[in-house]
C-alpha beads as a LAMMPS data file, in Angstrom:
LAMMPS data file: protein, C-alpha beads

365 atoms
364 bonds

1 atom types
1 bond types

-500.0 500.0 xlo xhi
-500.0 500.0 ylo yhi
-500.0 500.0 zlo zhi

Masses

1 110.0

Atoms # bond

1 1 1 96.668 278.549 -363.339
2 1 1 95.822 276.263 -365.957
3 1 1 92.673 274.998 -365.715
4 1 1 91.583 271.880 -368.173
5 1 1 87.876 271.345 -369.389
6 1 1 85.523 269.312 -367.166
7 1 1 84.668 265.479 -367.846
8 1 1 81.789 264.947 -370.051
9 1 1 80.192 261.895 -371.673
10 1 1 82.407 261.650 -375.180
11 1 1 79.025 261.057 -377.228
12 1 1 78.126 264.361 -376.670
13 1 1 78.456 267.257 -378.854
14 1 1 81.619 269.806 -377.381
15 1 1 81.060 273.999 -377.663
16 1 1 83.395 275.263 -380.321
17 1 1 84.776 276.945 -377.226
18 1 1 86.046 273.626 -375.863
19 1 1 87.249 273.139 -379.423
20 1 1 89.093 275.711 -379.288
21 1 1 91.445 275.355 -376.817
22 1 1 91.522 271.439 -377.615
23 1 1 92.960 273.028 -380.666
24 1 1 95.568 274.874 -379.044
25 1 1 96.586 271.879 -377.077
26 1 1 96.870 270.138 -379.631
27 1 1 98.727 273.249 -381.554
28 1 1 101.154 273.149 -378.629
29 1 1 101.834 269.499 -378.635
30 1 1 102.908 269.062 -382.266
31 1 1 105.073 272.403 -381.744
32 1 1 106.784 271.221 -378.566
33 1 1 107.185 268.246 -380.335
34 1 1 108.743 269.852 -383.440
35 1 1 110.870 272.201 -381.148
36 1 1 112.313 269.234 -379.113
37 1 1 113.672 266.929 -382.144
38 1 1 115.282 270.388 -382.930
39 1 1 117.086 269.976 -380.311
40 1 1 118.514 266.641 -380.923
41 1 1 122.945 268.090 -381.235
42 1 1 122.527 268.509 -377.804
43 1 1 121.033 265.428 -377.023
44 1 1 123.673 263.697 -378.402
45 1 1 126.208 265.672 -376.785
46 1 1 124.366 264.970 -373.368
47 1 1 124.107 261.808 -373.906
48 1 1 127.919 261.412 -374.362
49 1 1 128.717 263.383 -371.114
50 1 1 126.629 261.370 -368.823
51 1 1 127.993 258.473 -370.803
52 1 1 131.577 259.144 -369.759
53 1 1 130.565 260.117 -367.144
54 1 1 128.766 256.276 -366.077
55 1 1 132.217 254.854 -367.651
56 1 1 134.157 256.945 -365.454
57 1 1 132.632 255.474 -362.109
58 1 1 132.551 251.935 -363.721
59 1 1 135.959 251.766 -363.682
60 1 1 136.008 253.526 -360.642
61 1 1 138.163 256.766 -361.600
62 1 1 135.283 258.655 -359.942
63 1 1 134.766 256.671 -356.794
64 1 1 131.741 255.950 -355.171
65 1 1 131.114 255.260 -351.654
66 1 1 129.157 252.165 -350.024
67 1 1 128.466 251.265 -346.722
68 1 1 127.963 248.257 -344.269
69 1 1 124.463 247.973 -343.959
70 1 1 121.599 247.384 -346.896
71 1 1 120.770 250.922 -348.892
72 1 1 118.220 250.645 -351.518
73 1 1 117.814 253.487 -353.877
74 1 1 114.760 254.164 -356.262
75 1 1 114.708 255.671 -359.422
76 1 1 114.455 255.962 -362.709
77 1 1 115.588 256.890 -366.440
78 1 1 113.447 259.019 -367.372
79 1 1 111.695 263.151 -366.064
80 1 1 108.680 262.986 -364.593
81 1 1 106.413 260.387 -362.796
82 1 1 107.030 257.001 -362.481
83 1 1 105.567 256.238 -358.919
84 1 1 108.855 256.318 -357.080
85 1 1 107.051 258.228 -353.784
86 1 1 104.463 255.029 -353.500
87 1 1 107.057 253.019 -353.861
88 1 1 108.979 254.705 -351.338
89 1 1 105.921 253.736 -348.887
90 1 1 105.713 250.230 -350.204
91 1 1 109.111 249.669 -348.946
92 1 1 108.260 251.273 -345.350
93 1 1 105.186 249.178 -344.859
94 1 1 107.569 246.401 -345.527
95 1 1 110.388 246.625 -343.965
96 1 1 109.054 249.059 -340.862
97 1 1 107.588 246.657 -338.211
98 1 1 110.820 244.546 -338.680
99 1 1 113.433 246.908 -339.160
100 1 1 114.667 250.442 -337.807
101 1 1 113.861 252.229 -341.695
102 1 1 115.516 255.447 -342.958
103 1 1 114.788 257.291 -345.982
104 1 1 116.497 259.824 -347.902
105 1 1 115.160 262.093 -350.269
106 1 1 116.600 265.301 -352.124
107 1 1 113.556 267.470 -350.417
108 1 1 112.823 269.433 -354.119
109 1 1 111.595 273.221 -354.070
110 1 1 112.677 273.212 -350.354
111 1 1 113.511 276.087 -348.740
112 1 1 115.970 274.964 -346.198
113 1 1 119.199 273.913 -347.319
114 1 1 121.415 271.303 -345.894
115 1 1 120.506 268.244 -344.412
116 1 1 117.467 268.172 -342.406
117 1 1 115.711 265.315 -340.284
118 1 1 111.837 265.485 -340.517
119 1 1 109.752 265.718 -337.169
120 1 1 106.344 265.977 -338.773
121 1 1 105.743 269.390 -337.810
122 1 1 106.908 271.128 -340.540
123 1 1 105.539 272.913 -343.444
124 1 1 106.086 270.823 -347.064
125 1 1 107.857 274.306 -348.007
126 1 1 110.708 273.659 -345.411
127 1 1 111.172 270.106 -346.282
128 1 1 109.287 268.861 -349.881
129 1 1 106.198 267.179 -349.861
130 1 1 107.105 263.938 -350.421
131 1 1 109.565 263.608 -347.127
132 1 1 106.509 265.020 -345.055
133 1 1 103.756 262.513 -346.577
134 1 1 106.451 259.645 -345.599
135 1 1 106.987 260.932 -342.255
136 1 1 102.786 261.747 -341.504
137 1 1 102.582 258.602 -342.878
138 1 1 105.406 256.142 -341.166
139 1 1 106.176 258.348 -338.105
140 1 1 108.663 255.378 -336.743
141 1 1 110.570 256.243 -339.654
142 1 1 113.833 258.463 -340.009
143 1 1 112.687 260.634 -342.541
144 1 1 115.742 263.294 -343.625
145 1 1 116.306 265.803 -346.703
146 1 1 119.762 266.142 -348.382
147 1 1 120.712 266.932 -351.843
148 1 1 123.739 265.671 -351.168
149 1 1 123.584 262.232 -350.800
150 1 1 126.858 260.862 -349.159
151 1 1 126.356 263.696 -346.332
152 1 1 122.857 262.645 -345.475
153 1 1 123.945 258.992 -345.037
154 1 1 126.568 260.003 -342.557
155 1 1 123.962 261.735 -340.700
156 1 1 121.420 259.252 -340.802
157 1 1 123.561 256.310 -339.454
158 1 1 123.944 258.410 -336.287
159 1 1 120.623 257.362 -335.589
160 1 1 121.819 253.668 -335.960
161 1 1 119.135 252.485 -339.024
162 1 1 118.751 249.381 -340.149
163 1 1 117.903 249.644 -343.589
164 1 1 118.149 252.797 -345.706
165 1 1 116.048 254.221 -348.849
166 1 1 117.269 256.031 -351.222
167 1 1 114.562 258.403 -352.889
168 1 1 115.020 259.418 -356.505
169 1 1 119.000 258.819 -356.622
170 1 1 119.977 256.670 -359.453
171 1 1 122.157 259.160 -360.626
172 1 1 123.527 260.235 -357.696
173 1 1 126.811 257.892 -358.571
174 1 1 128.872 258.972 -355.665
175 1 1 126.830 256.621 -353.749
176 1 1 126.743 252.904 -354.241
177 1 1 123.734 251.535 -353.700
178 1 1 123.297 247.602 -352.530
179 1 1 119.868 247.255 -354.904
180 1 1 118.991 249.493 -357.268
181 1 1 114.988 249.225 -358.191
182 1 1 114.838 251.073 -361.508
183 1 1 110.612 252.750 -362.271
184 1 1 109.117 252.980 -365.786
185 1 1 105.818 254.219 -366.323
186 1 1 104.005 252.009 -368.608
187 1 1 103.260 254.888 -370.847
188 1 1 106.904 256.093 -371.268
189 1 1 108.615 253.002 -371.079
190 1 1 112.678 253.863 -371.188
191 1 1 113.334 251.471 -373.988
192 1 1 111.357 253.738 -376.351
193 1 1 112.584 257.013 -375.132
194 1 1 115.368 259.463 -376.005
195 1 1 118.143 261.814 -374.176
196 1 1 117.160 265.123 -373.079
197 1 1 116.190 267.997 -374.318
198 1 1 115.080 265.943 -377.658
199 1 1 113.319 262.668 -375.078
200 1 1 112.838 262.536 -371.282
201 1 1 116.149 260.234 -370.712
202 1 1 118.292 261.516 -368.019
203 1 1 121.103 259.228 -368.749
204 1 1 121.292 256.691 -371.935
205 1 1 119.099 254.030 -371.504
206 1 1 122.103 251.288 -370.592
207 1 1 121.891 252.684 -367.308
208 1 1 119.440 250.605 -366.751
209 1 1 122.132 247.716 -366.517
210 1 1 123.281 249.187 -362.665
211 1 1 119.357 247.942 -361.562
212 1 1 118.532 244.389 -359.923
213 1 1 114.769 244.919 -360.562
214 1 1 112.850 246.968 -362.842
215 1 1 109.542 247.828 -362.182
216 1 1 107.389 249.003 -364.959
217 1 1 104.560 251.083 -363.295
218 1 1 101.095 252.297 -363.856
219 1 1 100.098 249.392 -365.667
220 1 1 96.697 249.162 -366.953
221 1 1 95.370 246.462 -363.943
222 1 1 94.248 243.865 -367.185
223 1 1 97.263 244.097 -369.093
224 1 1 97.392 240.848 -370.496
225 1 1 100.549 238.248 -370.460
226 1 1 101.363 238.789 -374.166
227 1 1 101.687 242.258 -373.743
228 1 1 104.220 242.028 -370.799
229 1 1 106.577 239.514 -372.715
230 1 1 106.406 241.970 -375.145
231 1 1 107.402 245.246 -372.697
232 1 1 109.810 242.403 -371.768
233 1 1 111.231 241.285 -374.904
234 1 1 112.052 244.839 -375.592
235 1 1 114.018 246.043 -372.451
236 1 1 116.254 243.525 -373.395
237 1 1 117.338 242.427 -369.511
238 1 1 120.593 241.208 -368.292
239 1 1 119.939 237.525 -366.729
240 1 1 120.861 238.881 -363.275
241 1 1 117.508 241.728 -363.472
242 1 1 114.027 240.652 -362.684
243 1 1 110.924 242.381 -363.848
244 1 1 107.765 243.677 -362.193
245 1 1 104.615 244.932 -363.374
246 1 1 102.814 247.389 -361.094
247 1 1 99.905 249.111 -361.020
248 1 1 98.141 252.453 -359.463
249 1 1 95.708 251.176 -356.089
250 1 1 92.883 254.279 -355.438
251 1 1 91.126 253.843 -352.472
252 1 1 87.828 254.505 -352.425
253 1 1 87.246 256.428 -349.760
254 1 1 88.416 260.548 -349.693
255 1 1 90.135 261.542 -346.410
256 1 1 90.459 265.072 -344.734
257 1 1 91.499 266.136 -341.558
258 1 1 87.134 266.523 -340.512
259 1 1 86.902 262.981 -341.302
260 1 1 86.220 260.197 -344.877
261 1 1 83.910 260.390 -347.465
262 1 1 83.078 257.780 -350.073
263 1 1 84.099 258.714 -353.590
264 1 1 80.426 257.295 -354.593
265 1 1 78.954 260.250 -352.306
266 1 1 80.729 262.703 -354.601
267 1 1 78.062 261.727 -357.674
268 1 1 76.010 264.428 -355.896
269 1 1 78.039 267.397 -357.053
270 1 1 80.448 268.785 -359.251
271 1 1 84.026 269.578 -357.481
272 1 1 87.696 270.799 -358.082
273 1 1 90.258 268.306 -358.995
274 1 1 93.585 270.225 -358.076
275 1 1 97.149 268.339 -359.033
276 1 1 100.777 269.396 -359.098
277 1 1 102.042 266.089 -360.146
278 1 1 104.059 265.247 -363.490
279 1 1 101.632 263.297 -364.438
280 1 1 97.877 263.686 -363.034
281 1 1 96.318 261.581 -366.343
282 1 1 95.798 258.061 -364.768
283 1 1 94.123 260.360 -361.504
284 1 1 91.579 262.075 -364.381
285 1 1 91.052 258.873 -365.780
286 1 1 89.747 257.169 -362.668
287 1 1 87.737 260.099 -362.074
288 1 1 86.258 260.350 -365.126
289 1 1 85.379 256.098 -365.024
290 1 1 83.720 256.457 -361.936
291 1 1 81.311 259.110 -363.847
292 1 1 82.519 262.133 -361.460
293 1 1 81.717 265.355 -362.555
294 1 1 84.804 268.140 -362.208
295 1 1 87.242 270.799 -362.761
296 1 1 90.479 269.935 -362.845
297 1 1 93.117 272.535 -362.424
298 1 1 95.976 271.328 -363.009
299 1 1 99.746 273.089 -361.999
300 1 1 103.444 271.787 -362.832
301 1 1 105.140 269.402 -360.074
302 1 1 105.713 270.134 -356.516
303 1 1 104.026 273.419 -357.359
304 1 1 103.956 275.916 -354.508
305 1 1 100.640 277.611 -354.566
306 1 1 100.423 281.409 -354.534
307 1 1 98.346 283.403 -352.065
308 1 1 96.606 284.070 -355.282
309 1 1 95.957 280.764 -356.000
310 1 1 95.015 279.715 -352.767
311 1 1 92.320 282.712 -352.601
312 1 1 90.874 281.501 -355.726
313 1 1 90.902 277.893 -354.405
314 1 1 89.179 278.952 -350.937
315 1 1 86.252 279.312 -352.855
316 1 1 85.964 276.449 -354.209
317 1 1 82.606 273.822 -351.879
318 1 1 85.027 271.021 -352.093
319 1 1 88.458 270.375 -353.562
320 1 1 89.870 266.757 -354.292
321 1 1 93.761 266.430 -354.595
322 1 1 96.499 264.142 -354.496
323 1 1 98.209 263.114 -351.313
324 1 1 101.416 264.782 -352.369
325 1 1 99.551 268.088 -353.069
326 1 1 97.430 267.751 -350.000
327 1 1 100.580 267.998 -347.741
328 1 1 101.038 271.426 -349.470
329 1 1 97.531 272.896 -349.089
330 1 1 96.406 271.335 -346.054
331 1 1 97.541 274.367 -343.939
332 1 1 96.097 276.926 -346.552
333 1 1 92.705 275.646 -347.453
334 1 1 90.241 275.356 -345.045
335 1 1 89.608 271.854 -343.473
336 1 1 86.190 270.881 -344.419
337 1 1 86.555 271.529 -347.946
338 1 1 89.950 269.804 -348.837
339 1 1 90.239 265.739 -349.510
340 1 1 92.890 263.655 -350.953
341 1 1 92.924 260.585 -352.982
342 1 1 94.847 257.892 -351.349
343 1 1 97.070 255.874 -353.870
344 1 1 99.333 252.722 -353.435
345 1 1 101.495 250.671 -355.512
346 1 1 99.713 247.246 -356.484
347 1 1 101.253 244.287 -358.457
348 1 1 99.889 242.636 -361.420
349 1 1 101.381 239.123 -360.700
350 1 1 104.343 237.755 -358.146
351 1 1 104.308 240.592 -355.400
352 1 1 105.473 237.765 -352.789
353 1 1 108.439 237.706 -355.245
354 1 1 109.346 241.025 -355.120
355 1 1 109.238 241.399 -351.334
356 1 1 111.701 238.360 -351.438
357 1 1 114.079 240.093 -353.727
358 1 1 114.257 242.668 -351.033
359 1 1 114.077 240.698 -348.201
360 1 1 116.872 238.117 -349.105
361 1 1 118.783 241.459 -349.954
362 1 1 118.642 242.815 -346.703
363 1 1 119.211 239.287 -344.849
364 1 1 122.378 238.527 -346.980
365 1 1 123.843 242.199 -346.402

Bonds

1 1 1 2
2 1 2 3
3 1 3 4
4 1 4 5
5 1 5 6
6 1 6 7
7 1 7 8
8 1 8 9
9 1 9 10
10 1 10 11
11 1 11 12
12 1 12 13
13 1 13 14
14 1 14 15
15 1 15 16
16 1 16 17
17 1 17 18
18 1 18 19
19 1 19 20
20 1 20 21
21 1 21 22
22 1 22 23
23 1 23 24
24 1 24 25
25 1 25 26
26 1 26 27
27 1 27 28
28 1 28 29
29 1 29 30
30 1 30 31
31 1 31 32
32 1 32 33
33 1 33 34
34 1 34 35
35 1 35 36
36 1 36 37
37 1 37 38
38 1 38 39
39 1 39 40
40 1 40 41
41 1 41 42
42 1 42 43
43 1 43 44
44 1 44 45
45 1 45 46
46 1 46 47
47 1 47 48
48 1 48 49
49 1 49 50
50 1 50 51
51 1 51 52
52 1 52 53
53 1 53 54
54 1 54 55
55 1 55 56
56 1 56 57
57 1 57 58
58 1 58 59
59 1 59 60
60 1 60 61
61 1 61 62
62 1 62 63
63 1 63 64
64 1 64 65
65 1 65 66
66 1 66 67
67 1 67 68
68 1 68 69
69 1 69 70
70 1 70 71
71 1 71 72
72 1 72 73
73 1 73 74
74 1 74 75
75 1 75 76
76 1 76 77
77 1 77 78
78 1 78 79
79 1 79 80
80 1 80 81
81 1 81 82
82 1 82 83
83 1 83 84
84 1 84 85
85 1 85 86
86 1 86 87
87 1 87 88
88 1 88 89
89 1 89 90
90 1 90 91
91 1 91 92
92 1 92 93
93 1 93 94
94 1 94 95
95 1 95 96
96 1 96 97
97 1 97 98
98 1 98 99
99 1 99 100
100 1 100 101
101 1 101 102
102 1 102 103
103 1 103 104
104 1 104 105
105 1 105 106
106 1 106 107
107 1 107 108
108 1 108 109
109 1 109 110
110 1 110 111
111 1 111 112
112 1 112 113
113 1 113 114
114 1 114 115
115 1 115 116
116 1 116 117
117 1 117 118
118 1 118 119
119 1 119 120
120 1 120 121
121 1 121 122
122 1 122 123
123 1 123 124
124 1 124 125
125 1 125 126
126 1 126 127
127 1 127 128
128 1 128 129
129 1 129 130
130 1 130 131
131 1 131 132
132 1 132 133
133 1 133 134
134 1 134 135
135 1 135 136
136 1 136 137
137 1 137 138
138 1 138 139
139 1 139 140
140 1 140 141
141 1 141 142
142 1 142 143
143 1 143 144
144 1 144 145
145 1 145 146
146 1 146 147
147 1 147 148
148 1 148 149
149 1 149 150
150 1 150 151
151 1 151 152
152 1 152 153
153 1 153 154
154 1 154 155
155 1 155 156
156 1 156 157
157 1 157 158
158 1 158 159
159 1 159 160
160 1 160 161
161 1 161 162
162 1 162 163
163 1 163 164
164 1 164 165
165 1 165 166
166 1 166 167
167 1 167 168
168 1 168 169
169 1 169 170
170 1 170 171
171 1 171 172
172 1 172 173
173 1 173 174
174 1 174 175
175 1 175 176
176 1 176 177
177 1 177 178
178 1 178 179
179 1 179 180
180 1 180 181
181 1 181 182
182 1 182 183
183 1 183 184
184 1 184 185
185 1 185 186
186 1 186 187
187 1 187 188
188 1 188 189
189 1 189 190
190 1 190 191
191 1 191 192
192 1 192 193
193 1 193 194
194 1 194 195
195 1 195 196
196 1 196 197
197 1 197 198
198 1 198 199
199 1 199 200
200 1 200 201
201 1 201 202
202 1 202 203
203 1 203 204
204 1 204 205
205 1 205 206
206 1 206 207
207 1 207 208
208 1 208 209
209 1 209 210
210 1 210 211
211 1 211 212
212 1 212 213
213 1 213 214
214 1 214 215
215 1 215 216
216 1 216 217
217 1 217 218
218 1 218 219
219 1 219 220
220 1 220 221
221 1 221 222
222 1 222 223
223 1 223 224
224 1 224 225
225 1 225 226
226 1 226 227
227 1 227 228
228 1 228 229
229 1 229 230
230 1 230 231
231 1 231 232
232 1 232 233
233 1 233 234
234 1 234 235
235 1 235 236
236 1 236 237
237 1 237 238
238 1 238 239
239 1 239 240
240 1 240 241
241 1 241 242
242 1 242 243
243 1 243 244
244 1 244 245
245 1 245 246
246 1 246 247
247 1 247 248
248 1 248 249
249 1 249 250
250 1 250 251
251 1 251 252
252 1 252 253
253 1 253 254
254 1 254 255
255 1 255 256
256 1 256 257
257 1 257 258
258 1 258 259
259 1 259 260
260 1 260 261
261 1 261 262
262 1 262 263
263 1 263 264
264 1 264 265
265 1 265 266
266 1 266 267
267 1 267 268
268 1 268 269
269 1 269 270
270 1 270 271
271 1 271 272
272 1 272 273
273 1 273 274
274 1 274 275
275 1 275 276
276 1 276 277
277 1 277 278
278 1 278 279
279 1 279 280
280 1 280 281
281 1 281 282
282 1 282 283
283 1 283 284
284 1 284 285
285 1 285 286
286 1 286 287
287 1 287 288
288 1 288 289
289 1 289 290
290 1 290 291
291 1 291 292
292 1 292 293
293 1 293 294
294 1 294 295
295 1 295 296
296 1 296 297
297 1 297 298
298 1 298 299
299 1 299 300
300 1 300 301
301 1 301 302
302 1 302 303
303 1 303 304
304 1 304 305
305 1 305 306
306 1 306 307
307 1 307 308
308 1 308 309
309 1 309 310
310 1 310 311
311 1 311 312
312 1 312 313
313 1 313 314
314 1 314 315
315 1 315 316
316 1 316 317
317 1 317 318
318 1 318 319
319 1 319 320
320 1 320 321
321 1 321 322
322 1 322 323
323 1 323 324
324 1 324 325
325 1 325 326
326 1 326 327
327 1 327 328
328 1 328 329
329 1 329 330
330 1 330 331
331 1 331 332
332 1 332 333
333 1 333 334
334 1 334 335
335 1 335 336
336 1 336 337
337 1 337 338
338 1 338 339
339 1 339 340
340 1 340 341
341 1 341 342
342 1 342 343
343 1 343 344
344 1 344 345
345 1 345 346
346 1 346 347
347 1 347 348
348 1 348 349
349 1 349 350
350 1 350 351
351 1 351 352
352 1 352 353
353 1 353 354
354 1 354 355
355 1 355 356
356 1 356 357
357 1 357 358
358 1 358 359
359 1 359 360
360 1 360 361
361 1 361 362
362 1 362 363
363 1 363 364
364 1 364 365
């Protein structure tokens, strides 16, 4: 468990303790940093393979499959988070109350194998977390699991959808999406980034080409206009791609299954902040701007919690997590103790024309 240093107001003096092991973050960061551009050889040779490998279904040597009714896959260039979950549930309060919605999603960490259709019932271990918080969420929708992406499909239009979302799957080539809506957080833009192992680009960043709208994400909600023609001006976008500036929406209420709390009651007393997310900073920030005083342990993505853990959690008065996290404690912790943060995705300017984009898709398909 790694466990981070509580908030505290940054005029005050820190313990050399808490100096300490900013030190060794700090330490870590340059030497990951060092160790990664070390790295760059096979970089380059990744980059080439998935290169040829793009050019390959381009000219369609490696074939790729599409089918007769609208699919619409989310995803992204780079590891880590870019908000493609509350995207995900953008899309289903969209399209749900006018369309019979499907989503796909890989299920990660899962521990069945195969392709699965969610009920509701099951544990985030069988299934992912992500799948369950969409089915809790949108229980009309057909929620399924399949790493393999042309399978699921098949199964899923036995149940005669309407409209189907792709989760996480922009480079899973061997299907063809109708609209590709390519995520980039705001604070990793894909412009500025690199191939892996040396950068955090899955494929090279002309990928980006395949996508009808881009979406850059977690926005700061007063980033001004000259700064977005800027974030513009260097994507460099094909005439035919529109671009979107989004932004994380907290609520500001806390939610368990025993009931809501407002986050303002939580002044009172200090509590544990738990995330498994790729990225929990923009979560600590809000925390830490609505003066809340916490702990924040914080665990890789889509972590599954030990008994260990979990025994050291239970005694905890009250824990705060993330939705995604909550769908993987809520059955471990004990009720009245655990809350989750509600997010959703938000748009800085022209959110009636991004639901058109989709719309007019879905119409003309």
């Amino acid at each position: 468990m790694k466990i981070l240093l509580d908030n505290r107001d940054s005029n005050s003096p820190r313990p050399a303790s808490n100096q300490k092991v900013f030190s060794i973050k700090y330490f870590r960061s340059v030497a990951g940093g060092v160790l990664r551009k070390t790295l760059l050889p096979f970089s380059l040779l990744y980059g080439l393979i998935t290169w040829l490998r793009n050019r390959l279904y381009d000219a369609g040597i490696f074939k790729s499959k599409s089918y007769s009714i609208p699919v619409i896959c989310v995803g992204n260039l780079n590891t880590g988070g870019t908000g493609k979950s509350p995207m995900i549930e953008y899309l289903l309060g969209l399209l749900g109350n006018d369309y019979r919605v499907a989503s796909l999603s890989r299920g990660y960490k899962r521990k069945t194998k195969g392709y699965y259709l969610l009920e509701g019932t099951e544990a985030a271990v069988e299934v992912g977390d992500e799948p369950l918080q969409f089915k809790i969420k949108y229980p009309k929708t057909f929620v399924a699991v399949d790493a393999n992406r042309q399978r699921g499909i098949e199964n899923l239009l036995n149940k005669k959808p309407e409209v189907i979302l792709l989760d996480d799957a922009f480079q899973h080539r061997k299907v063809k999406a109708g609209l590709n809506i390519l995520l980039s957080s705001y604070s990793n833009i894909y412009a500025k980034d690199f191939m892996l192992p040396t950068g955090n680009l899955r494929e090279p960043r002309n990928g980006a080409d395949r996508a009808k709208i881009v979406v850059i994400t977690k926005c700061p909600p007063n980033l001004t206009l000259p700064e977005r023609e800027r974030i513009r001006r260097k994507l460099r976008l094909r005439n035919y791609q529109q671009l979107f500036f989004s932004f994380i929406k907290y609520a500001d209420k806390v939610i368990s299954t025993s009931g809501k709390l407002t986050l303002e009651s939580w002044k009172k007393n200090e509590f544990c902040l738990v995330t498994g997310i790729a990225n929990p900073q923009p979560l600590v920030d809000f925390l830490e701007n609505k003066a809340l005083k916490f702990r924040h342990h914080k665990f890789p993505d889509h972590h599954n919690f030990s008994n260990k853990e979990i025994s050291e959690l239970k005694k905890e008065k009250q824990v705060l997590t993330t939705e995604k996290d909550y769908m993987r404690l809520k059955d471990r912790l004990g009720d009245t103790s655990l809350f989750y943060l509600p997010i959703e995705t938000a748009f800085l300017e022209n959110e009636a024309g991004f639901r058109k984009v989709i719309t007019d898709f879905i119409v003309r398909k």
